[in-house]
Structures are given as structure tokens and as C-alpha cells.
C-alpha positions, -999 to +999 in steps of 0.1 A: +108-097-667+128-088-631+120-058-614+146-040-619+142-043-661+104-035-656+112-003-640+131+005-666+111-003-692+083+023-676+113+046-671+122+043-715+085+049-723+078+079-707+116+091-720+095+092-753+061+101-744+049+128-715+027+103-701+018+070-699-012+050-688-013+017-664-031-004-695-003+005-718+022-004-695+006-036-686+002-045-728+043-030-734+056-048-702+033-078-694+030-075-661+000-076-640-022-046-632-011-047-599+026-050-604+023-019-625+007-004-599+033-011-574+060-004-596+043+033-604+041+037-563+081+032-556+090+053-588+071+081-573+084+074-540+120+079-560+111+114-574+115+098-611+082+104-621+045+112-609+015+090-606-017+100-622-050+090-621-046+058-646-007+067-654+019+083-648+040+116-662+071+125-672+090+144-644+124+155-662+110+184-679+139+202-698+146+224-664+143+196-642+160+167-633+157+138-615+181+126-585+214+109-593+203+077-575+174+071-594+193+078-624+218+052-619+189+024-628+186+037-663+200+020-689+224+003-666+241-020-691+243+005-718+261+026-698+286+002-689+291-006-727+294+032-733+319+037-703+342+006-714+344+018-752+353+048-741+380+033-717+397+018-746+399+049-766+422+066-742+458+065-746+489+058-717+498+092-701+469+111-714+455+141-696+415+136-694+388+155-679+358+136-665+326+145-666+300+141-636+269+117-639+260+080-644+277+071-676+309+086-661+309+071-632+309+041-651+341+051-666+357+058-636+353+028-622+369+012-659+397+033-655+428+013-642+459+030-659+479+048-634+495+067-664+469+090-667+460+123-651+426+123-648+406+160-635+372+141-622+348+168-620+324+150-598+339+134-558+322+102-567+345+097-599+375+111-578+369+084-548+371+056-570+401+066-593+418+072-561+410+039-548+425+022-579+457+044-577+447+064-610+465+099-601+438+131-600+432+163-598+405+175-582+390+210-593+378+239-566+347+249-562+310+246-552+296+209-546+263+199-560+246+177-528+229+152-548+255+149-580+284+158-558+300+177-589+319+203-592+305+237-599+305+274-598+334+302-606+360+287-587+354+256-608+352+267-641+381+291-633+406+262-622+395+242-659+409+276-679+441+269-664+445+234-675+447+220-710+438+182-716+440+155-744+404+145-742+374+154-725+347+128-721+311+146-711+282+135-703+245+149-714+210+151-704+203+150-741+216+154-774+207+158-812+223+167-846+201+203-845+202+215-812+236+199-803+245+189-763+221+200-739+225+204-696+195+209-673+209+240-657+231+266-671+258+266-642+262+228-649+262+234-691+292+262-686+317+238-669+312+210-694+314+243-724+351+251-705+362+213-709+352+208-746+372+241-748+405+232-735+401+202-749+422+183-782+390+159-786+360+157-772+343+120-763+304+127-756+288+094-738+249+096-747+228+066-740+194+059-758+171+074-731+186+108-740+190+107-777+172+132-799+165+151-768+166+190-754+175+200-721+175+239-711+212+246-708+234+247-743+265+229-738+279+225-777+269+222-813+271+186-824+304+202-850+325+208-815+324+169-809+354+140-822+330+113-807+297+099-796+296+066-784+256+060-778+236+028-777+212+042-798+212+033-836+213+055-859+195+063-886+201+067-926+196+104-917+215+107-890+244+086-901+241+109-933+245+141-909+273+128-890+293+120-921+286+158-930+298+165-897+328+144-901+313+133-863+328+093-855+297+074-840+303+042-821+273+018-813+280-006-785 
């Protein structure tokens, strides 16, 4: 197992448990005490989680999260797979609003049809659909420093006065009870305002933030077209999205 998987593999296990000790993570990921140990070091040093005495915990409490870079070694290939299904669901000449985040950047950087209008709501998605001739528009507003999204009232404003064919979002967690969940509230409004103006909504939800809650409501899990996720489903929740009349694609 390469570094890189390793780190993620620590990264998934504390997704699903608040902390984690060095022996499990040397019996889950074979790897040496000491590797562990190292690898437990640099994801400290990356502000993705916190050593312990024997572990680690959790840092991405529902109020907190954890810096774009770091994020963008989670569930790498998933994402890609989510982003490229989601590519091929869009139409020539459709209007789309794009979500900030990993998974959308991902998309961005599928995205090669210059018949679209796309409204990237983060600068990294609008520098590379610029670069590959896709035509933009680029919402006002405030600038996140890490995410380098768009938010604030002169963002959300400037989405009330467009209307688009599909909106594809991105979450910090999602589940059939508690529906699409942000870790701020300025963030969950401007992803609320492009589910609203939306015809269909695309929501991109990886494994490591399935079943999850985050502290800013975005949506009910009725306001969604699609979910494409990594994550299987189960009898149950295949049984509530039939209820929901809720497509689920698995890549």
C-alpha cells in the first residue's frame, strides 16, 4: 500500500469513528508501527486531523472543516468517477451552475463543451473552464481564502437573477433524514439559492460523506433529481429513494 492510499485509508476510518488508535491502524492498513506514526505526524502537520497519545481524532467536527488542499487527497478516484458521470449528464447549450469544492473541481476540469454557460461559483473551477475555452460567468462577491468560492450578499444576490438547467452541488455530508448539509451557514445559503433557480439538481457525494451531518442545512433529500455517490446503497436506502422518486447513480 503507497503512501498516498495509506493516508487515505487513516483519513476513511476516522470519517466513521471520532478516533482511532496507532494498533488499529497498523491491523486495518498493514503498515509498520512507525509508518503509522509518520503518517499520523504529516496529517497533523496538514490540519486534517490531531494526534493523540496512541491515536489520533477526528478534526472535521460538524462546524469545522478541514483545508481545501488536504481535502483534495480524499477519495481521489471516486471523485473523478463522480465528476465524469456527471459530465455526461449534461446536455449541449445548457446553462449550469457549479458548485465550489473537490468533486467540482473535478468536473471542471471534465468539462470541454464550449456550448455551455457555466456560473463557476468557486475561481479555481472558473480558471480552468476558461483555459479550455468553456464560456463563464463568474458571480460577485466575497472570496473564501482557502476555498476561493464565492460568498456573501453580493453572491447570492447575482444567483437570484439567473435561472439555470442544472445545478451540480457539492456537500460536506448527506443522508435520506437530515438531507444536504454545509459546514457554515453563509456557504449552505448560496448552494440553497442554486438548487432554487435550478430545473434539476445533480448532488456529487462521495463515500467519506455519506450518512453524514454537517451544521449548515442546504436541502431535503426531496429537492434533489440526482446523486451520483460511490457509496452503495443499501436495501433501505434504495427503498427510500424509490419513495423519493430520487435517481442514484453508483460509479
Amino acid at each position: 500500500m503507497g503512501t498516498l492510499e495509506r493516508r487515505e485509508g487513516i483519513l476513511r476510518l476516522l470519517e466513521t469513528a471520532e478516533n482511532v488508535s496507532v494498533a488499529e491502524l497498523v491491523d486495518r492498513l498493514g503498515a509498520s508501527e512507525a509508518t503509522v506514526r509518520r503518517d499520523l505526524v504529516q496529517l497533523d502537520k496538514e490540519g486534517v486531523l490531531r494526534r493523540t497519545h496512541g491515536g489520533a481524532r477526528r478534526l472535521s467536527l460538524r462546524g469545522v472543516t478541514t483545508p481545501f488542499a488536504a481535502r483534495t487527497s480524499v477519495n481521489p478516484e471516486a471523485k473523478r468517477r463522480i465528476a465524469a458521470a456527471a459530465v455526461a449528464m449534461l446536455a449541449p447549450s445548457e446553462s449550469v451552475v457549479l458548485d465550489g469544492g473537490t468533486t467540482c473541481l473535478e468536473v471542471a476540469r471534465h468539462l470541454q463543451d464550449p456550448s455551455l454557460r457555466v456560473v463557476p461559483l468557486s475561481l479555481r473551477a472558473a480558471t480552468v473552464l476558461g483555459d479550455a475555452g468553456v464560456p463563464i460567468t463568474v458571480c460577485g462577491g466575497d472570496i473564501r481564502p482557502d476555498e476561493l468560492s464565492a460568498t456573501g450578499a453580493q453572491a447570492l444576490n447575482s444567483i437570484t437573477t439567473m435561472r439555470f438547467d442544472t445545478a451540480v452541488i457539492s456537500c460536506c455530508g448527506f443522508s435520506f433524514p437530515e438531507g444536504v448539509t454545509s459546514y457554515d451557514a453563509e456557504d449552505a445559503a448560496i448552494k440553497t439559492a442554486a438548487i432554487r433557480y435550478s430545473g434539476r439538481v445533480v448532488l456529487l457525494c462521495d463515500e467519506t460523506k455519506w450518512g453524514r451531518t454537517t451544521f449548515g442545512w442546504v436541502a431535503d433529500a426531496d429537492a434533489l433529481t440526482t446523486v451520483i455517490t460511490d457509496h452503495v446503497l443499501s436495501p433501505h436506502e434504495q427503498a427510500r429513494a424509490a419513495e423519493l422518486g430520487l435517481e442514484v447513480i453508483t460509479v
